[in-house]
SERONU-199543 format. One record per residue: residue in one letter; residue number from 0; y, z, x of N, C-alpha, C, O in turn. Coordinates in Angstrom, 1 decimal. Layout:
! residues N
- A; NUM; Y; Z; X; Y; Z; X; Y; Z; X; Y; Z; X $
...
This chain:
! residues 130
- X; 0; -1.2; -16.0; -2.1; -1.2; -16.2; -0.6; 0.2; -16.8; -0.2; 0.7; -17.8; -0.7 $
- X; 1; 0.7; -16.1; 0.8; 2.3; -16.6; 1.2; 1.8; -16.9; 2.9; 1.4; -16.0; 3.6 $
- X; 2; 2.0; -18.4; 3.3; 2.2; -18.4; 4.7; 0.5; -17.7; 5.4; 0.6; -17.0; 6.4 $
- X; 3; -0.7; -17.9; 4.8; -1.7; -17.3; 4.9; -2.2; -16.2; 4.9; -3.4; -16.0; 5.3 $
- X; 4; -1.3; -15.4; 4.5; -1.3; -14.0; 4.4; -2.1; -13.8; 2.9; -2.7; -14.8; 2.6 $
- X; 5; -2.2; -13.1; 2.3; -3.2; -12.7; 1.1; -2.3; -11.4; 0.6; -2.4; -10.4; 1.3 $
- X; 6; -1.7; -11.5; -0.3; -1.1; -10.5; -0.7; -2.3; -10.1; -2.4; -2.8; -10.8; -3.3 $
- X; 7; -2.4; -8.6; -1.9; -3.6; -8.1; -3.0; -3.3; -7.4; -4.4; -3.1; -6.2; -4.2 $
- X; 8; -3.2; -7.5; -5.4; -2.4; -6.3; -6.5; -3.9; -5.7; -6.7; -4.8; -6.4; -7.1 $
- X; 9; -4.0; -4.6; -6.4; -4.5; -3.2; -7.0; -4.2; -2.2; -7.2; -4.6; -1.2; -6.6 $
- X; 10; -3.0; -2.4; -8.5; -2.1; -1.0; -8.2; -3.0; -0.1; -9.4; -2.5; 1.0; -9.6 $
- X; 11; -4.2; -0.5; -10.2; -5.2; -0.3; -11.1; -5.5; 1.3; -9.8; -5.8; 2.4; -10.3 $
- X; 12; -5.4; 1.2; -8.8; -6.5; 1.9; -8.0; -5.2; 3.4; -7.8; -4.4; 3.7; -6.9 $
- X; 13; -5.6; 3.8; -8.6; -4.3; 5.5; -8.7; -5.1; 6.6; -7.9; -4.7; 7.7; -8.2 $
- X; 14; -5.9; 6.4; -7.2; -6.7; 8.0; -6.8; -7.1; 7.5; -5.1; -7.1; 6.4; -4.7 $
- X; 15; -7.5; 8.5; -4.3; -7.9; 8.2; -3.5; -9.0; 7.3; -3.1; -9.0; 6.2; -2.5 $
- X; 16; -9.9; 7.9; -3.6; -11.3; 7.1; -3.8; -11.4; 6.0; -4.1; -12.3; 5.3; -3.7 $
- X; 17; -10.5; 5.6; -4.8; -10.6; 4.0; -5.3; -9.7; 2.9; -4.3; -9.7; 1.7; -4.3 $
- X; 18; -9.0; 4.0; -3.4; -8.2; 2.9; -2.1; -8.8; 3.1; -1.1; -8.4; 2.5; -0.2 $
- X; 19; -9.8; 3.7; -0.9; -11.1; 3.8; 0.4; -12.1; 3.0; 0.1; -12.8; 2.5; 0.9 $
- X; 20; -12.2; 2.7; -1.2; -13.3; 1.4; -1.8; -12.9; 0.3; -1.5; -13.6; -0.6; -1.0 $
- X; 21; -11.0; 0.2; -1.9; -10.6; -1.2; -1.7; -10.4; -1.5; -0.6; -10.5; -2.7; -0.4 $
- X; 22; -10.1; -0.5; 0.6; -10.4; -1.0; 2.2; -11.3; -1.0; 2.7; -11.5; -1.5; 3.8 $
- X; 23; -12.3; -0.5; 1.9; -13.5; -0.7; 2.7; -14.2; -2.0; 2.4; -15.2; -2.2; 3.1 $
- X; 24; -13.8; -3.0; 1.5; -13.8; -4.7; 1.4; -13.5; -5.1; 1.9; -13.8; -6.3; 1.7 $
- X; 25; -12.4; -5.0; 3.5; -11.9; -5.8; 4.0; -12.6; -5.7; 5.4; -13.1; -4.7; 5.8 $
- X; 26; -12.8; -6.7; 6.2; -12.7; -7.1; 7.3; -12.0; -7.6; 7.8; -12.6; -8.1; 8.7 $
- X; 27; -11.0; -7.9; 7.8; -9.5; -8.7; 8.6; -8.6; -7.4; 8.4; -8.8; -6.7; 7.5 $
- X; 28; -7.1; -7.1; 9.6; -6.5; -6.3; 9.2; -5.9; -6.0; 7.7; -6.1; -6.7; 6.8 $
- X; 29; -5.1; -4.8; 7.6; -4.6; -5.0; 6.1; -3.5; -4.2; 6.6; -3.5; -3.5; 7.6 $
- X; 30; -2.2; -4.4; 5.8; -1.1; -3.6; 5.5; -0.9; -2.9; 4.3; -0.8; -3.6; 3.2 $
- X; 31; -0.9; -2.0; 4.2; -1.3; -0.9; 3.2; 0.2; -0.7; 2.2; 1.2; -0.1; 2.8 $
- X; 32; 0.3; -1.0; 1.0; 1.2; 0.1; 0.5; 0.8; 0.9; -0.3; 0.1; 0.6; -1.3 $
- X; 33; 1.1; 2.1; 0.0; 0.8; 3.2; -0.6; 1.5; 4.0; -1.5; 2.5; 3.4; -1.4 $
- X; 34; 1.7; 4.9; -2.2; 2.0; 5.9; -2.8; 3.2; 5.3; -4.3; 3.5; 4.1; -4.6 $
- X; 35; 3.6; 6.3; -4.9; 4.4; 6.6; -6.5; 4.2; 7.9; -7.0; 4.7; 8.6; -6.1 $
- X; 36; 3.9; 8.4; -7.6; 3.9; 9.6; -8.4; 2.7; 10.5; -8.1; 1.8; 10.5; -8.9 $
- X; 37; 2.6; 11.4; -6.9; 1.3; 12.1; -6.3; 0.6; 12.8; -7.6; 1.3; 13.2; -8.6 $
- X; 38; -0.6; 13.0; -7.5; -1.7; 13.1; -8.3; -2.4; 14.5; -7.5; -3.4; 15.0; -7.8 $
- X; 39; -1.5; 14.8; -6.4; -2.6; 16.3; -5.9; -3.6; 15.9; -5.1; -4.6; 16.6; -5.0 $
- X; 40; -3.6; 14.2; -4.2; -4.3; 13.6; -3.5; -4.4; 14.0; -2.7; -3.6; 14.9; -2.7 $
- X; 41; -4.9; 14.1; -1.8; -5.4; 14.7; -0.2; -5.4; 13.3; 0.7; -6.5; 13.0; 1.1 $
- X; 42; -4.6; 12.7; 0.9; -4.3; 11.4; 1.7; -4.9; 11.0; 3.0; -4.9; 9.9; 3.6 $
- X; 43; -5.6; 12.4; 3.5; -6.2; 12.3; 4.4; -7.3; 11.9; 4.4; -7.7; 11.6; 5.5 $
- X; 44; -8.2; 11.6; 3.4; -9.2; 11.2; 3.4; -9.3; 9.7; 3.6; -10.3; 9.1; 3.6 $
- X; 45; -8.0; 9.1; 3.8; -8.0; 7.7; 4.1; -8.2; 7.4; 6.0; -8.6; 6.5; 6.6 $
- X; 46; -7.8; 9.0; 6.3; -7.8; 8.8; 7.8; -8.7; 7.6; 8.2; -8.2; 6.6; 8.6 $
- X; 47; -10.6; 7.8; 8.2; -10.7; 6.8; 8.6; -10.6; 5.6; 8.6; -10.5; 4.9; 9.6 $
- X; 48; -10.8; 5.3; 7.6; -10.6; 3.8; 6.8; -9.6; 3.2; 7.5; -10.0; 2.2; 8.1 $
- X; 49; -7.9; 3.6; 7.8; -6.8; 3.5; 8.1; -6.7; 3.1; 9.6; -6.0; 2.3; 10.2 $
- X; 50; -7.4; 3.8; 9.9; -7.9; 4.1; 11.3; -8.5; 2.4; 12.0; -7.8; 1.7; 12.7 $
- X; 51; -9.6; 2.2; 11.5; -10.3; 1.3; 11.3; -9.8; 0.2; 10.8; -10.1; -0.7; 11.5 $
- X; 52; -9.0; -0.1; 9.7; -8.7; -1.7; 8.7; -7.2; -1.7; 9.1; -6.7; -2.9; 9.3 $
- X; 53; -6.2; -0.4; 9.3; -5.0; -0.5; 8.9; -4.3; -0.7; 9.3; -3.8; 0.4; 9.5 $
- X; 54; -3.3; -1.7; 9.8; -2.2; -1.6; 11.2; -0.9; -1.1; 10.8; -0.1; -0.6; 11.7 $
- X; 55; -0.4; -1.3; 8.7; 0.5; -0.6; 8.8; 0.6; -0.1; 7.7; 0.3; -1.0; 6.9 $
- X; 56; 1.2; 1.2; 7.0; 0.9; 2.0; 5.9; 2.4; 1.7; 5.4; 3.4; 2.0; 6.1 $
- X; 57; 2.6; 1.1; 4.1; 4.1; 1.1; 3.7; 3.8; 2.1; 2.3; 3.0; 1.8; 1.4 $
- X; 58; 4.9; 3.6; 2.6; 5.0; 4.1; 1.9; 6.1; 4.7; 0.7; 7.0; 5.5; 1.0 $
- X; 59; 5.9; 4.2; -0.4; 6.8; 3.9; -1.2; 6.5; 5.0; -2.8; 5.4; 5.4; -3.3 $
- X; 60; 7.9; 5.3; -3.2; 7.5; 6.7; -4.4; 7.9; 7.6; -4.1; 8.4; 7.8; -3.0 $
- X; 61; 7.8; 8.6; -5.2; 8.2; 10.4; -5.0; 7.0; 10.9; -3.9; 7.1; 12.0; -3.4 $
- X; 62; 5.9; 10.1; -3.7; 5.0; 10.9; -2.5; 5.3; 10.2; -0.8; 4.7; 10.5; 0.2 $
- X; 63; 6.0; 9.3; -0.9; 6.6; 9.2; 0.5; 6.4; 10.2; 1.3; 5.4; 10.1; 2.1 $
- X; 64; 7.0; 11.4; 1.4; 6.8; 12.5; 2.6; 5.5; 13.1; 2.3; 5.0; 13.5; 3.4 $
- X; 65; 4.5; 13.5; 1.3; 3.2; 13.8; 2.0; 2.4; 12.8; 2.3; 1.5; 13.1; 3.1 $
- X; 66; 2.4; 12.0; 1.9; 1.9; 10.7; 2.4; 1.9; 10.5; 3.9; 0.9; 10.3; 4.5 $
- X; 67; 3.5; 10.6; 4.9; 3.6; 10.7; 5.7; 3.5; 11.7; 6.4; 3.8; 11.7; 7.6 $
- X; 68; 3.1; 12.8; 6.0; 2.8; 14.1; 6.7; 1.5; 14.0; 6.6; 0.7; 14.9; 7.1 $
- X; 69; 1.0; 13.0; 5.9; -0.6; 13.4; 6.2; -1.3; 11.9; 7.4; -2.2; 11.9; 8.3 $
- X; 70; -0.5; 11.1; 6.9; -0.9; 9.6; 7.5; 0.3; 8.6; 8.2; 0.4; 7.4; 8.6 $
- X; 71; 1.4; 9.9; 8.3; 1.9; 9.4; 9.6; 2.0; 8.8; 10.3; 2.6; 7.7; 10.2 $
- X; 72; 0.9; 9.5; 11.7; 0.3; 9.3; 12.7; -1.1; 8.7; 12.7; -1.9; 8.7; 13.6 $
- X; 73; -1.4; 8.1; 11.4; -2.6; 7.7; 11.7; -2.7; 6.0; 11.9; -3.2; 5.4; 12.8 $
- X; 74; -2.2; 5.6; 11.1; -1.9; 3.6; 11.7; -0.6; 3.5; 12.4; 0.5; 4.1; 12.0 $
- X; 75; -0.7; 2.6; 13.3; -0.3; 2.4; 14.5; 1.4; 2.3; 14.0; 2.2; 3.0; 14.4 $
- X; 76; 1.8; 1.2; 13.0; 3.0; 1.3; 12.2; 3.4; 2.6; 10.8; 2.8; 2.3; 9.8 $
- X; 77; 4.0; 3.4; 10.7; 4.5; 3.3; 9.0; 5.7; 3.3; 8.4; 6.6; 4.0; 8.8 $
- X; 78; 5.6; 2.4; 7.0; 7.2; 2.1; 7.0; 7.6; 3.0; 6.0; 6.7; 3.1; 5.2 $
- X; 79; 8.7; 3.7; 5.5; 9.0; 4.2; 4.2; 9.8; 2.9; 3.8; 10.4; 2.1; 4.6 $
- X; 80; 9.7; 2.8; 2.1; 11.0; 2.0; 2.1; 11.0; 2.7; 0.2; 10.1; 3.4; -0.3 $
- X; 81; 12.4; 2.0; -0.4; 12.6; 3.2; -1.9; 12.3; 1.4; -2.8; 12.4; 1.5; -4.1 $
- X; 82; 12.1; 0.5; -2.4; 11.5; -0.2; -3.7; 10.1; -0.9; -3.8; 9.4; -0.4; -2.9 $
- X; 83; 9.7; -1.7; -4.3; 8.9; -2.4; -4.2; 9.3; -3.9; -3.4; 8.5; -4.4; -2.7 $
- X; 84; 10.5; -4.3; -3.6; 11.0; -5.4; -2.5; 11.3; -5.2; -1.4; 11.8; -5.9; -0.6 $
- X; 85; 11.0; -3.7; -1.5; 11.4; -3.4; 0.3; 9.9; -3.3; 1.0; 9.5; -3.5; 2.2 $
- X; 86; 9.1; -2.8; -0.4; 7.8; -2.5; 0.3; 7.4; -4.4; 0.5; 7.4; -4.9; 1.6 $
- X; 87; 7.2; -4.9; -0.1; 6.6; -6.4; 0.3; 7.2; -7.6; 1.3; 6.6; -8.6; 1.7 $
- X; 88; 8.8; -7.1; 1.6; 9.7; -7.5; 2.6; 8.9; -7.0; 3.6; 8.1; -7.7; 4.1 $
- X; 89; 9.0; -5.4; 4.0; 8.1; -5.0; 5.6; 7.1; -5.6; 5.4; 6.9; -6.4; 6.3 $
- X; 90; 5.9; -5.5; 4.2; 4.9; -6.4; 5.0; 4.8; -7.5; 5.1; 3.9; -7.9; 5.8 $
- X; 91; 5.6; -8.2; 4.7; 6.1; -9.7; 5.3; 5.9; -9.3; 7.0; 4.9; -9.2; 7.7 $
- X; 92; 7.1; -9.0; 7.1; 7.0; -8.6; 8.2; 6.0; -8.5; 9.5; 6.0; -9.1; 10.6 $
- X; 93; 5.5; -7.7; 9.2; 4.3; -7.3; 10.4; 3.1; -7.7; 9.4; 2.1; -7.0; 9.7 $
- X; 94; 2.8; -8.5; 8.4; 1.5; -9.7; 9.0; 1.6; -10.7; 9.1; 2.4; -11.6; 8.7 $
- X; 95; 0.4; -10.9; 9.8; -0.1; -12.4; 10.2; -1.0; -13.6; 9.5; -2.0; -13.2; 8.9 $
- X; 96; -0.9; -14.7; 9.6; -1.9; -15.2; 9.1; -3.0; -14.9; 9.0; -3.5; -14.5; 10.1 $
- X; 97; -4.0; -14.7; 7.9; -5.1; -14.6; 7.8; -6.0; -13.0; 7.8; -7.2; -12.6; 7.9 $
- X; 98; -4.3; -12.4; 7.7; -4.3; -10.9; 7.2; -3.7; -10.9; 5.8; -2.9; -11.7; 5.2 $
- X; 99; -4.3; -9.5; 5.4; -4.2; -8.9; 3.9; -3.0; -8.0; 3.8; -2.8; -7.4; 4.8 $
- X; 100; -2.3; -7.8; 2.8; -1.1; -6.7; 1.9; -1.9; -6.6; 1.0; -2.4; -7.6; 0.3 $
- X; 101; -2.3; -5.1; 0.8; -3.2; -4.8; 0.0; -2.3; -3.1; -1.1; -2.6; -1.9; -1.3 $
- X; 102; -1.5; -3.8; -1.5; -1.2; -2.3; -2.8; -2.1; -2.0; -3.5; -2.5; -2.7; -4.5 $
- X; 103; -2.4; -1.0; -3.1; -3.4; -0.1; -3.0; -2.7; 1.5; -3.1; -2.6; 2.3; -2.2 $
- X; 104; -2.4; 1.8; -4.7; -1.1; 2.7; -4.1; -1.8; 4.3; -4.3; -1.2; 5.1; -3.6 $
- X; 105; -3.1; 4.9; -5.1; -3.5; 5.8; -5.0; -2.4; 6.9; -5.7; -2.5; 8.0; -5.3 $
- X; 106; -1.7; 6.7; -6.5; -0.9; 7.5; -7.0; -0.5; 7.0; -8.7; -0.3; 5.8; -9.0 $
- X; 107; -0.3; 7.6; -9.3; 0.9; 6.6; -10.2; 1.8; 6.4; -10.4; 2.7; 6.8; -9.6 $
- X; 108; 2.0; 5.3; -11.8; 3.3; 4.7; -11.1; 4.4; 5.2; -11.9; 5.4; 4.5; -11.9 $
- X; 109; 4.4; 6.8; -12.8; 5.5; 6.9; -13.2; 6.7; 7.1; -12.5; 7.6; 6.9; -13.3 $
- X; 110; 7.0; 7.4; -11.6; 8.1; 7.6; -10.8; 8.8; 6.4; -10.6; 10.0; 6.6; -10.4 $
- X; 111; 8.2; 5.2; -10.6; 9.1; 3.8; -10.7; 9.2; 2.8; -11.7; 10.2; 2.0; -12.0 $
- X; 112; 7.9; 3.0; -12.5; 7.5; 1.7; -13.3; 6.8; 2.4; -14.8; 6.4; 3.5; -14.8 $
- X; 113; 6.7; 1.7; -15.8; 6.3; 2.3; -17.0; 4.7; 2.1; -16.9; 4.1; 2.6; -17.8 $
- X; 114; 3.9; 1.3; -15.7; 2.9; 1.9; -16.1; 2.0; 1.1; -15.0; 2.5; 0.0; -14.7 $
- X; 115; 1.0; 1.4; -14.5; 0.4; 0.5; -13.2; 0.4; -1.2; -13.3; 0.3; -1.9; -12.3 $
- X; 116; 0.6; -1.6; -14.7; 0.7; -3.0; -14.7; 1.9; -3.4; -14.6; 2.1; -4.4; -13.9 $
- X; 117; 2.7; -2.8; -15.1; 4.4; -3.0; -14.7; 4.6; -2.9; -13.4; 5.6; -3.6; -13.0 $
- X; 118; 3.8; -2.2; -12.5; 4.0; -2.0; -10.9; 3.0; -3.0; -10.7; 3.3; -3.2; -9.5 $
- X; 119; 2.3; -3.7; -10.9; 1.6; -4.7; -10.5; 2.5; -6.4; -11.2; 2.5; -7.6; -10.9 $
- X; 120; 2.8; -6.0; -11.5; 3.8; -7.0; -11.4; 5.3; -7.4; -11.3; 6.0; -8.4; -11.5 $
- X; 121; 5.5; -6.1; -10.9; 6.9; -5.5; -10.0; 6.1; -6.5; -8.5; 6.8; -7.5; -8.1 $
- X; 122; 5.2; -6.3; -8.2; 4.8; -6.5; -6.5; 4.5; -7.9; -6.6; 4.7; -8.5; -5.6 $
- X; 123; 3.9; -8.6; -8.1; 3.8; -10.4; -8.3; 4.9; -10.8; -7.8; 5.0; -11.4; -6.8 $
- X; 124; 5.8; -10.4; -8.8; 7.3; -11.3; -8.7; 7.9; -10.9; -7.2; 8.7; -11.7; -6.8 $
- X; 125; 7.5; -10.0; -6.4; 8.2; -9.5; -5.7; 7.8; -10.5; -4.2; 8.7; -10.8; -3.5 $
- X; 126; 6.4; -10.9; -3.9; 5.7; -11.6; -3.6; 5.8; -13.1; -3.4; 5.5; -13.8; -2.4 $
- X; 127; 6.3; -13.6; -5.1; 6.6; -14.6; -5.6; 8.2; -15.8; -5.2; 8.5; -16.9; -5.4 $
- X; 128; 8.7; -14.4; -4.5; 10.0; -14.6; -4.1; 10.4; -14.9; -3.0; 11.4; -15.5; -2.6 $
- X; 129; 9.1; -14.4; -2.1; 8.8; -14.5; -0.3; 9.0; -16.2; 0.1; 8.9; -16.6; 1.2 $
């Protein structure tokens, strides 16, 4: 927790399904980062959830653009950025106390990291630094 914010590691959660599980735990906003190495996801299935919990989708990885062609337009903010310190910098950014950053990335993580735990603690240290 930085400044009352709640920063979440679930980069374990590589598939769709398992980041509509992990938003659907929350009741307070969340800032989303999303994406690494697409899996053939259909991103849209986040629409509602997103809709509902998300105020801003940070999308980061080789699936950056369908990511954003599918979920775009669907939370009110979304940020691309090309690292993990860029992705945890924006959600600095736009939350607030007593809201969630929730990496949640639905993809894997070969495209940046040797392996979801290496990306989960790419996002510790990264966090750790705020």
């Amino acid at each position: 927790e930085v400044d009352g914010v709640k920063y979440i590691n679930d980069s374990k959660a590589t598939n769709v399904n398992a980041v509509w599980f992990a938003l659907d735990s929350f009741h307070v906003p969340v800032t989303l980062i999303l994406g690494g190495r697409d899996k053939g996801n259909d991103y849209s299935e986040l629409e509602s959830q997103i809709r509902e919990k998300v105020h801003t989708v940070i999308a980061i990885g080789e699936s950056k653009d369908r990511v954003e062609e599918q979920l775009g337009n669907v939370a009110p903010n979304f940020v691309r950025v090309e690292t993990m310190g860029g992705a945890v910098r924006a959600a600095q950014k736009g939350a607030k106390r007593g809201e969630v950053v929730l990496l949640s990335p639905a993809c894997a993580s070969f495209d940046m990291f040797d392996s979801y735990e290496h990306r989960g603690k790419i996002f510790k240290d990264e966090v750790n630094k705020l």
